[in-house]
C-alpha atoms as a printed R data frame, in Angstrom:
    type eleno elety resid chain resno       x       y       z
1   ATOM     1    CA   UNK     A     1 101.285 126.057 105.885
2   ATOM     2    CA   UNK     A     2  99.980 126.752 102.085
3   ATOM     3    CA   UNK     A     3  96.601 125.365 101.216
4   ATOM     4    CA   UNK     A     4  96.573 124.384  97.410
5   ATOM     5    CA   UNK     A     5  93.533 124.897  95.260
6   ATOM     6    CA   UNK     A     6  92.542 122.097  93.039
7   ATOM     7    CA   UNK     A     7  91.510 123.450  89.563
8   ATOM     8    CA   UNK     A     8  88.538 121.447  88.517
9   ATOM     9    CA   UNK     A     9  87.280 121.350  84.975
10  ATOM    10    CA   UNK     A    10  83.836 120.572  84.069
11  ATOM    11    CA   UNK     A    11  83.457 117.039  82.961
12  ATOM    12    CA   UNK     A    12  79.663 116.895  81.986
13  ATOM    13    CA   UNK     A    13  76.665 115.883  83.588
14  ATOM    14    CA   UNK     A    14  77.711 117.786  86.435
15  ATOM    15    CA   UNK     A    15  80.694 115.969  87.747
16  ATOM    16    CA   UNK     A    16  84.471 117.591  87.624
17  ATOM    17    CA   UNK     A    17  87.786 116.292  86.673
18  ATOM    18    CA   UNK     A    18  90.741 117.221  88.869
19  ATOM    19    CA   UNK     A    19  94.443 116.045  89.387
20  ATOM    20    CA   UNK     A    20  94.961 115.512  92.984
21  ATOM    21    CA   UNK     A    21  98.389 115.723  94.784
22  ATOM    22    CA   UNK     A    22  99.775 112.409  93.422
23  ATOM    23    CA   UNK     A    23  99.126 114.100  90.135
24  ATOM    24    CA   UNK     A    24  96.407 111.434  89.274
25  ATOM    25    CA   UNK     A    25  92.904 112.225  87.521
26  ATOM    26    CA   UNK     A    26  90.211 112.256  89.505
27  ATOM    27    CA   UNK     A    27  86.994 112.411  88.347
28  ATOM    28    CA   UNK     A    28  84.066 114.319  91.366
29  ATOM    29    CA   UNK     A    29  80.759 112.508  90.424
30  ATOM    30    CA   UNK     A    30  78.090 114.672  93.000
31  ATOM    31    CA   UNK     A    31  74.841 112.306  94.191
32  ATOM    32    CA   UNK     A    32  71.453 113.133  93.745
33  ATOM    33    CA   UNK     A    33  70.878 111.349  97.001
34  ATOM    34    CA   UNK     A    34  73.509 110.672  99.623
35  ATOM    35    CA   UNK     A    35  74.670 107.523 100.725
36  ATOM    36    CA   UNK     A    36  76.454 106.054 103.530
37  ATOM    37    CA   UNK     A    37  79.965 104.861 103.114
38  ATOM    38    CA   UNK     A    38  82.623 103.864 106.261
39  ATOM    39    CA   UNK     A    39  80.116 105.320 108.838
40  ATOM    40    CA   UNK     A    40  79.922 108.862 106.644
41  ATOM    41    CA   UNK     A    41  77.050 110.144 104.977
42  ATOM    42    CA   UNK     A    42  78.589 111.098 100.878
43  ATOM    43    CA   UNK     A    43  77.070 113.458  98.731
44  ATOM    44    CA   UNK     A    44  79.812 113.043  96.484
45  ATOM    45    CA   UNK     A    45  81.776 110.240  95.157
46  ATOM    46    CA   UNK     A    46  85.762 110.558  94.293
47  ATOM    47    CA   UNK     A    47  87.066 108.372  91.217
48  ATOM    48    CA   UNK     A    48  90.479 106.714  90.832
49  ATOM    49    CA   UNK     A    49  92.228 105.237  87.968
50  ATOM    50    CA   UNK     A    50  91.843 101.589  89.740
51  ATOM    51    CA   UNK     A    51  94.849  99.663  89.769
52  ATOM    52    CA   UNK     A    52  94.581  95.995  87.913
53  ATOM    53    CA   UNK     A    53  95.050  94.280  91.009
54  ATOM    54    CA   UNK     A    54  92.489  95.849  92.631
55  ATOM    55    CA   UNK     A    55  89.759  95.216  89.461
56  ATOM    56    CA   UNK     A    56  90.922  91.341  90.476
57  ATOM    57    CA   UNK     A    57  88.556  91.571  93.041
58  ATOM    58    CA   UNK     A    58  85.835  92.374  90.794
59  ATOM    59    CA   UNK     A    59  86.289  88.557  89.050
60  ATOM    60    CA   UNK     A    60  84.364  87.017  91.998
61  ATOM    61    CA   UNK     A    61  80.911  88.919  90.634
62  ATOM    62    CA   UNK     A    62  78.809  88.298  87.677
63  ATOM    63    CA   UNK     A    63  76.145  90.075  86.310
64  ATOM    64    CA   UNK     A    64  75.534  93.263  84.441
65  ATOM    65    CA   UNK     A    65  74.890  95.663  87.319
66  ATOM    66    CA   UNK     A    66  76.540  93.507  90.274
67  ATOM    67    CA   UNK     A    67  80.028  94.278  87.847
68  ATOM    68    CA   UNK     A    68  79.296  97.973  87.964
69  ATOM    69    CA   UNK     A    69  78.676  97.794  91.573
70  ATOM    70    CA   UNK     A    70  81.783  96.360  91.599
71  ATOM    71    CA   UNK     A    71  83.438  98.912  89.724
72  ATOM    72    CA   UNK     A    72  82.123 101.929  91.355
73  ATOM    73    CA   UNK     A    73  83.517 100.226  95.116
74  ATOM    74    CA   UNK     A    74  86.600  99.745  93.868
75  ATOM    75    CA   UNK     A    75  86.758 103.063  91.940
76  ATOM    76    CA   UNK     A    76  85.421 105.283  94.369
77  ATOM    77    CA   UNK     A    77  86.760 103.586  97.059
78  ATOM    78    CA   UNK     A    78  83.462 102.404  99.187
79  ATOM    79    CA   UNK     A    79  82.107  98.693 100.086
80  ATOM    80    CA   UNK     A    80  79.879  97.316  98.000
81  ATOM    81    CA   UNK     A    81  77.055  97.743 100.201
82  ATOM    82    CA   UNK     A    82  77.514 101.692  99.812
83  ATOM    83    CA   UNK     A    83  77.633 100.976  95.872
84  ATOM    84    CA   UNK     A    84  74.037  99.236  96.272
85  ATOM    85    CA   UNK     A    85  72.355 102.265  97.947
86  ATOM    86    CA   UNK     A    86  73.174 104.329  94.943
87  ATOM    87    CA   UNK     A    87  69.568 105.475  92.502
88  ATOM    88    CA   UNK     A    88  69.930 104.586  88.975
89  ATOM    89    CA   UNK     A    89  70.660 108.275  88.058
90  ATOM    90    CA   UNK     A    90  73.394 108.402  90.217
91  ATOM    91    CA   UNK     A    91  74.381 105.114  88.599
92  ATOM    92    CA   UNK     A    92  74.657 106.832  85.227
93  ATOM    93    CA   UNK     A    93  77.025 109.094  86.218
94  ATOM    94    CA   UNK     A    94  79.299 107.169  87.916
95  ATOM    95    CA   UNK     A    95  79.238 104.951  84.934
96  ATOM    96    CA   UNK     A    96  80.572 107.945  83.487
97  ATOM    97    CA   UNK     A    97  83.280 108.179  85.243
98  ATOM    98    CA   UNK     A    98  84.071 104.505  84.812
99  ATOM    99    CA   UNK     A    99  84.587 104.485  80.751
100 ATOM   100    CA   UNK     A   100  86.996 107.108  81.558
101 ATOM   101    CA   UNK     A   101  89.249 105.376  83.412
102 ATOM   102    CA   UNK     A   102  87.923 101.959  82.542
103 ATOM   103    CA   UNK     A   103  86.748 102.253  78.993
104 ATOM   104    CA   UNK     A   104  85.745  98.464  76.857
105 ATOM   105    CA   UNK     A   105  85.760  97.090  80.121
106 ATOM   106    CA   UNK     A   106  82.711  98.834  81.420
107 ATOM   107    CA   UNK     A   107  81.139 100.497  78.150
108 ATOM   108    CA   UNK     A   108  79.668  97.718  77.298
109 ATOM   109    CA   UNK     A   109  77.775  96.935  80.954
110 ATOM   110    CA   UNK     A   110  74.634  98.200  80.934
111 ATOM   111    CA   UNK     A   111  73.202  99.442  84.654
């Protein structure tokens, strides 16, 4: 069995892009301060390109920074309690992450 090694290229502010096995971009934002998400502790959070029917679920919030929480769940794939846990700084940088894949959408939300 081969192990494959992910080539990850800076992506500023200390996260990494990377194309996983499905050959989608992924975008590693590390956490200043772990959170818990599924029953795990995460020091690092994994961004997807989300899929439009996912970001439906996303309509039922309002709000500046309940939206982003929204984003970074569906995004990074944790509940939205996990989001919540997550320090402004950390915030920032997943934001990051989000106008990548998101762009107008979130670029105009402030945290």
């Amino acid at each position: 069995m081969s192990e494959t090694t992910v080539e990850k290229e800076p992506f500023g502010n200390g996260c990494f892009k990377f194309i996983d096995e499905d050959g989608e971009d992924v975008i590693e934002v590390p956490l200043q301060r772990p959170i818990k998400a599924h029953g795990e502790e995460r020091s690092v959070l994994l961004f997807h390109d989300p899929t439009l029917k996912q970001m439906q679920r996303s309509d039922s919030v309002t709000g500046g920074v309940a939206t982003v929480t929204a984003y970074i769940s569906i995004s990074a794939g944790i509940p939205m309690s996990s989001a919540g846990e997550l320090k402004m700084r950390d915030v920032k940088r997943c934001q990051q992450a989000l106008v990548y894949f998101l762009g107008d959408l979130v670029s105009g939300t402030e945290a």
